[in-house]
C-alpha positions as CSV (number, residue, x, y, z in Angstrom):
1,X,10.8,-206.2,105.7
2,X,11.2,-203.2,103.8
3,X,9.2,-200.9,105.2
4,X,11.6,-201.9,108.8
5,X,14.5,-200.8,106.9
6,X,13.0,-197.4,105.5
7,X,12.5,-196.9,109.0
8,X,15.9,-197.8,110.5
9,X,17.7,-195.2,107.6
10,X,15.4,-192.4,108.8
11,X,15.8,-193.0,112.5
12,X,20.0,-193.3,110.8
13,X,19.4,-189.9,109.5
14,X,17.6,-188.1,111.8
15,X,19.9,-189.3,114.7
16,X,23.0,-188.3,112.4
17,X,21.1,-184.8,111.9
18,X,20.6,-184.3,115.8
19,X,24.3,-184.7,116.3
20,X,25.1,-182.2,113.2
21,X,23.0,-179.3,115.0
22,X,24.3,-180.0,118.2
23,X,27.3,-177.1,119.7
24,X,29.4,-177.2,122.4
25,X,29.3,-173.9,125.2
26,X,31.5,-172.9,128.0
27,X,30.2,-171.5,131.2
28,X,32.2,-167.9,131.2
29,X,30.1,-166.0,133.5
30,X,31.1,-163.1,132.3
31,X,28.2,-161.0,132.8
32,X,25.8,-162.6,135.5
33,X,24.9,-165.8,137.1
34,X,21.8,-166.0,134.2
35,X,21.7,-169.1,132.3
36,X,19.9,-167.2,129.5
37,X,22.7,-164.4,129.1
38,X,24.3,-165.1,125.7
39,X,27.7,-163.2,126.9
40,X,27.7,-165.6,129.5
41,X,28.6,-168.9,127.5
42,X,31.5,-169.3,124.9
43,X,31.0,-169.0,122.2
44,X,28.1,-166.5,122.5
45,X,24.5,-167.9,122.8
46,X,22.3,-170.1,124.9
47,X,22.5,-174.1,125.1
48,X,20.0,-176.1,124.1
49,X,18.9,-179.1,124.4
50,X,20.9,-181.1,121.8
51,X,24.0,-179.4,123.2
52,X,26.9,-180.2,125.4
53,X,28.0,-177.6,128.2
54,X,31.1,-177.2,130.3
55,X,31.6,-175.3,133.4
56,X,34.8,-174.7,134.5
57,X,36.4,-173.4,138.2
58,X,37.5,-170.1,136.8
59,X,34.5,-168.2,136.0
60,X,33.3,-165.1,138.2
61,X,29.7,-166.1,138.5
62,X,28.9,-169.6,139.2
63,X,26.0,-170.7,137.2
64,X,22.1,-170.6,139.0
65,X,19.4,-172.4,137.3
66,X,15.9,-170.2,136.5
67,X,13.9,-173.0,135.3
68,X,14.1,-176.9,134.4
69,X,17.1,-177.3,131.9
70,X,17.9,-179.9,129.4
71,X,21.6,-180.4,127.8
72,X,22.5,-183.1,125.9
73,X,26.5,-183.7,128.0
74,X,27.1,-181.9,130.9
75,X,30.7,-181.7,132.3
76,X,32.0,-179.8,135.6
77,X,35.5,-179.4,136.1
78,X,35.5,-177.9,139.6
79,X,32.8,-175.5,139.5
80,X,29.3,-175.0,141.1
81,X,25.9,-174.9,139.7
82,X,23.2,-173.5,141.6
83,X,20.1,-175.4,140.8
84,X,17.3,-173.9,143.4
85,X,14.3,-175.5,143.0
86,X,15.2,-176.5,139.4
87,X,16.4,-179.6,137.3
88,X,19.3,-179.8,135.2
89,X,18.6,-182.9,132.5
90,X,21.4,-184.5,130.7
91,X,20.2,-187.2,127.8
92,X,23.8,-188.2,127.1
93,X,26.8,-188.1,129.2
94,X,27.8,-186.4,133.1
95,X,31.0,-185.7,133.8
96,X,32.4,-185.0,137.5
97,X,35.6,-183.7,138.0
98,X,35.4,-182.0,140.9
99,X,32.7,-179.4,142.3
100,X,29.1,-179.5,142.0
């Protein structure tokens, strides 16, 4: 019985700890259609897979995929995203409003 709750607080903890590295990025497209362009997301970097990502109708490059992404929300709000021959994953939440 004990040893089940040890390991119910870590799997607490390190689901708590996920969350706590998790960021939130906005498309911008700024400089190209390149997921891995840190000017291209707001604020500057690259999403990983613990993050959430928004793409919104106004940026001047729609987004293309270069290889299998995974994200951990994904929202579009009227935007496009490219994906090729590519999959974008999402282990959390999809949100549709409008585009694709």
């Amino acid at each position: 019985m004990q040893t089940k709750y040890i390991l119910t607080t870590m799997l607490l903890v390190l689901s708590s700890v996920t969350h706590l590295l998790s960021a939130s990025y906005i498309w911008t497209g700024n400089s190209s259609t390149n997921w891995n362009t840190t000017n291209n997301w707001s604020p500057a970097g690259i999403p990983g897979v613990a993050d959430f990502i928004t793409l919104n109708s106004n940026a001047p490059n729609n987004l293309v995929l270069d290889q299998n992404r995974t994200v951990a929300n994904f929202t579009i709000n009227g935007d496009t995203v490219d994906l090729g021959t590519y999959t974008l994953t999402t282990t959390g939440v999809t949100y549709f409003n409008g585009g694709w």
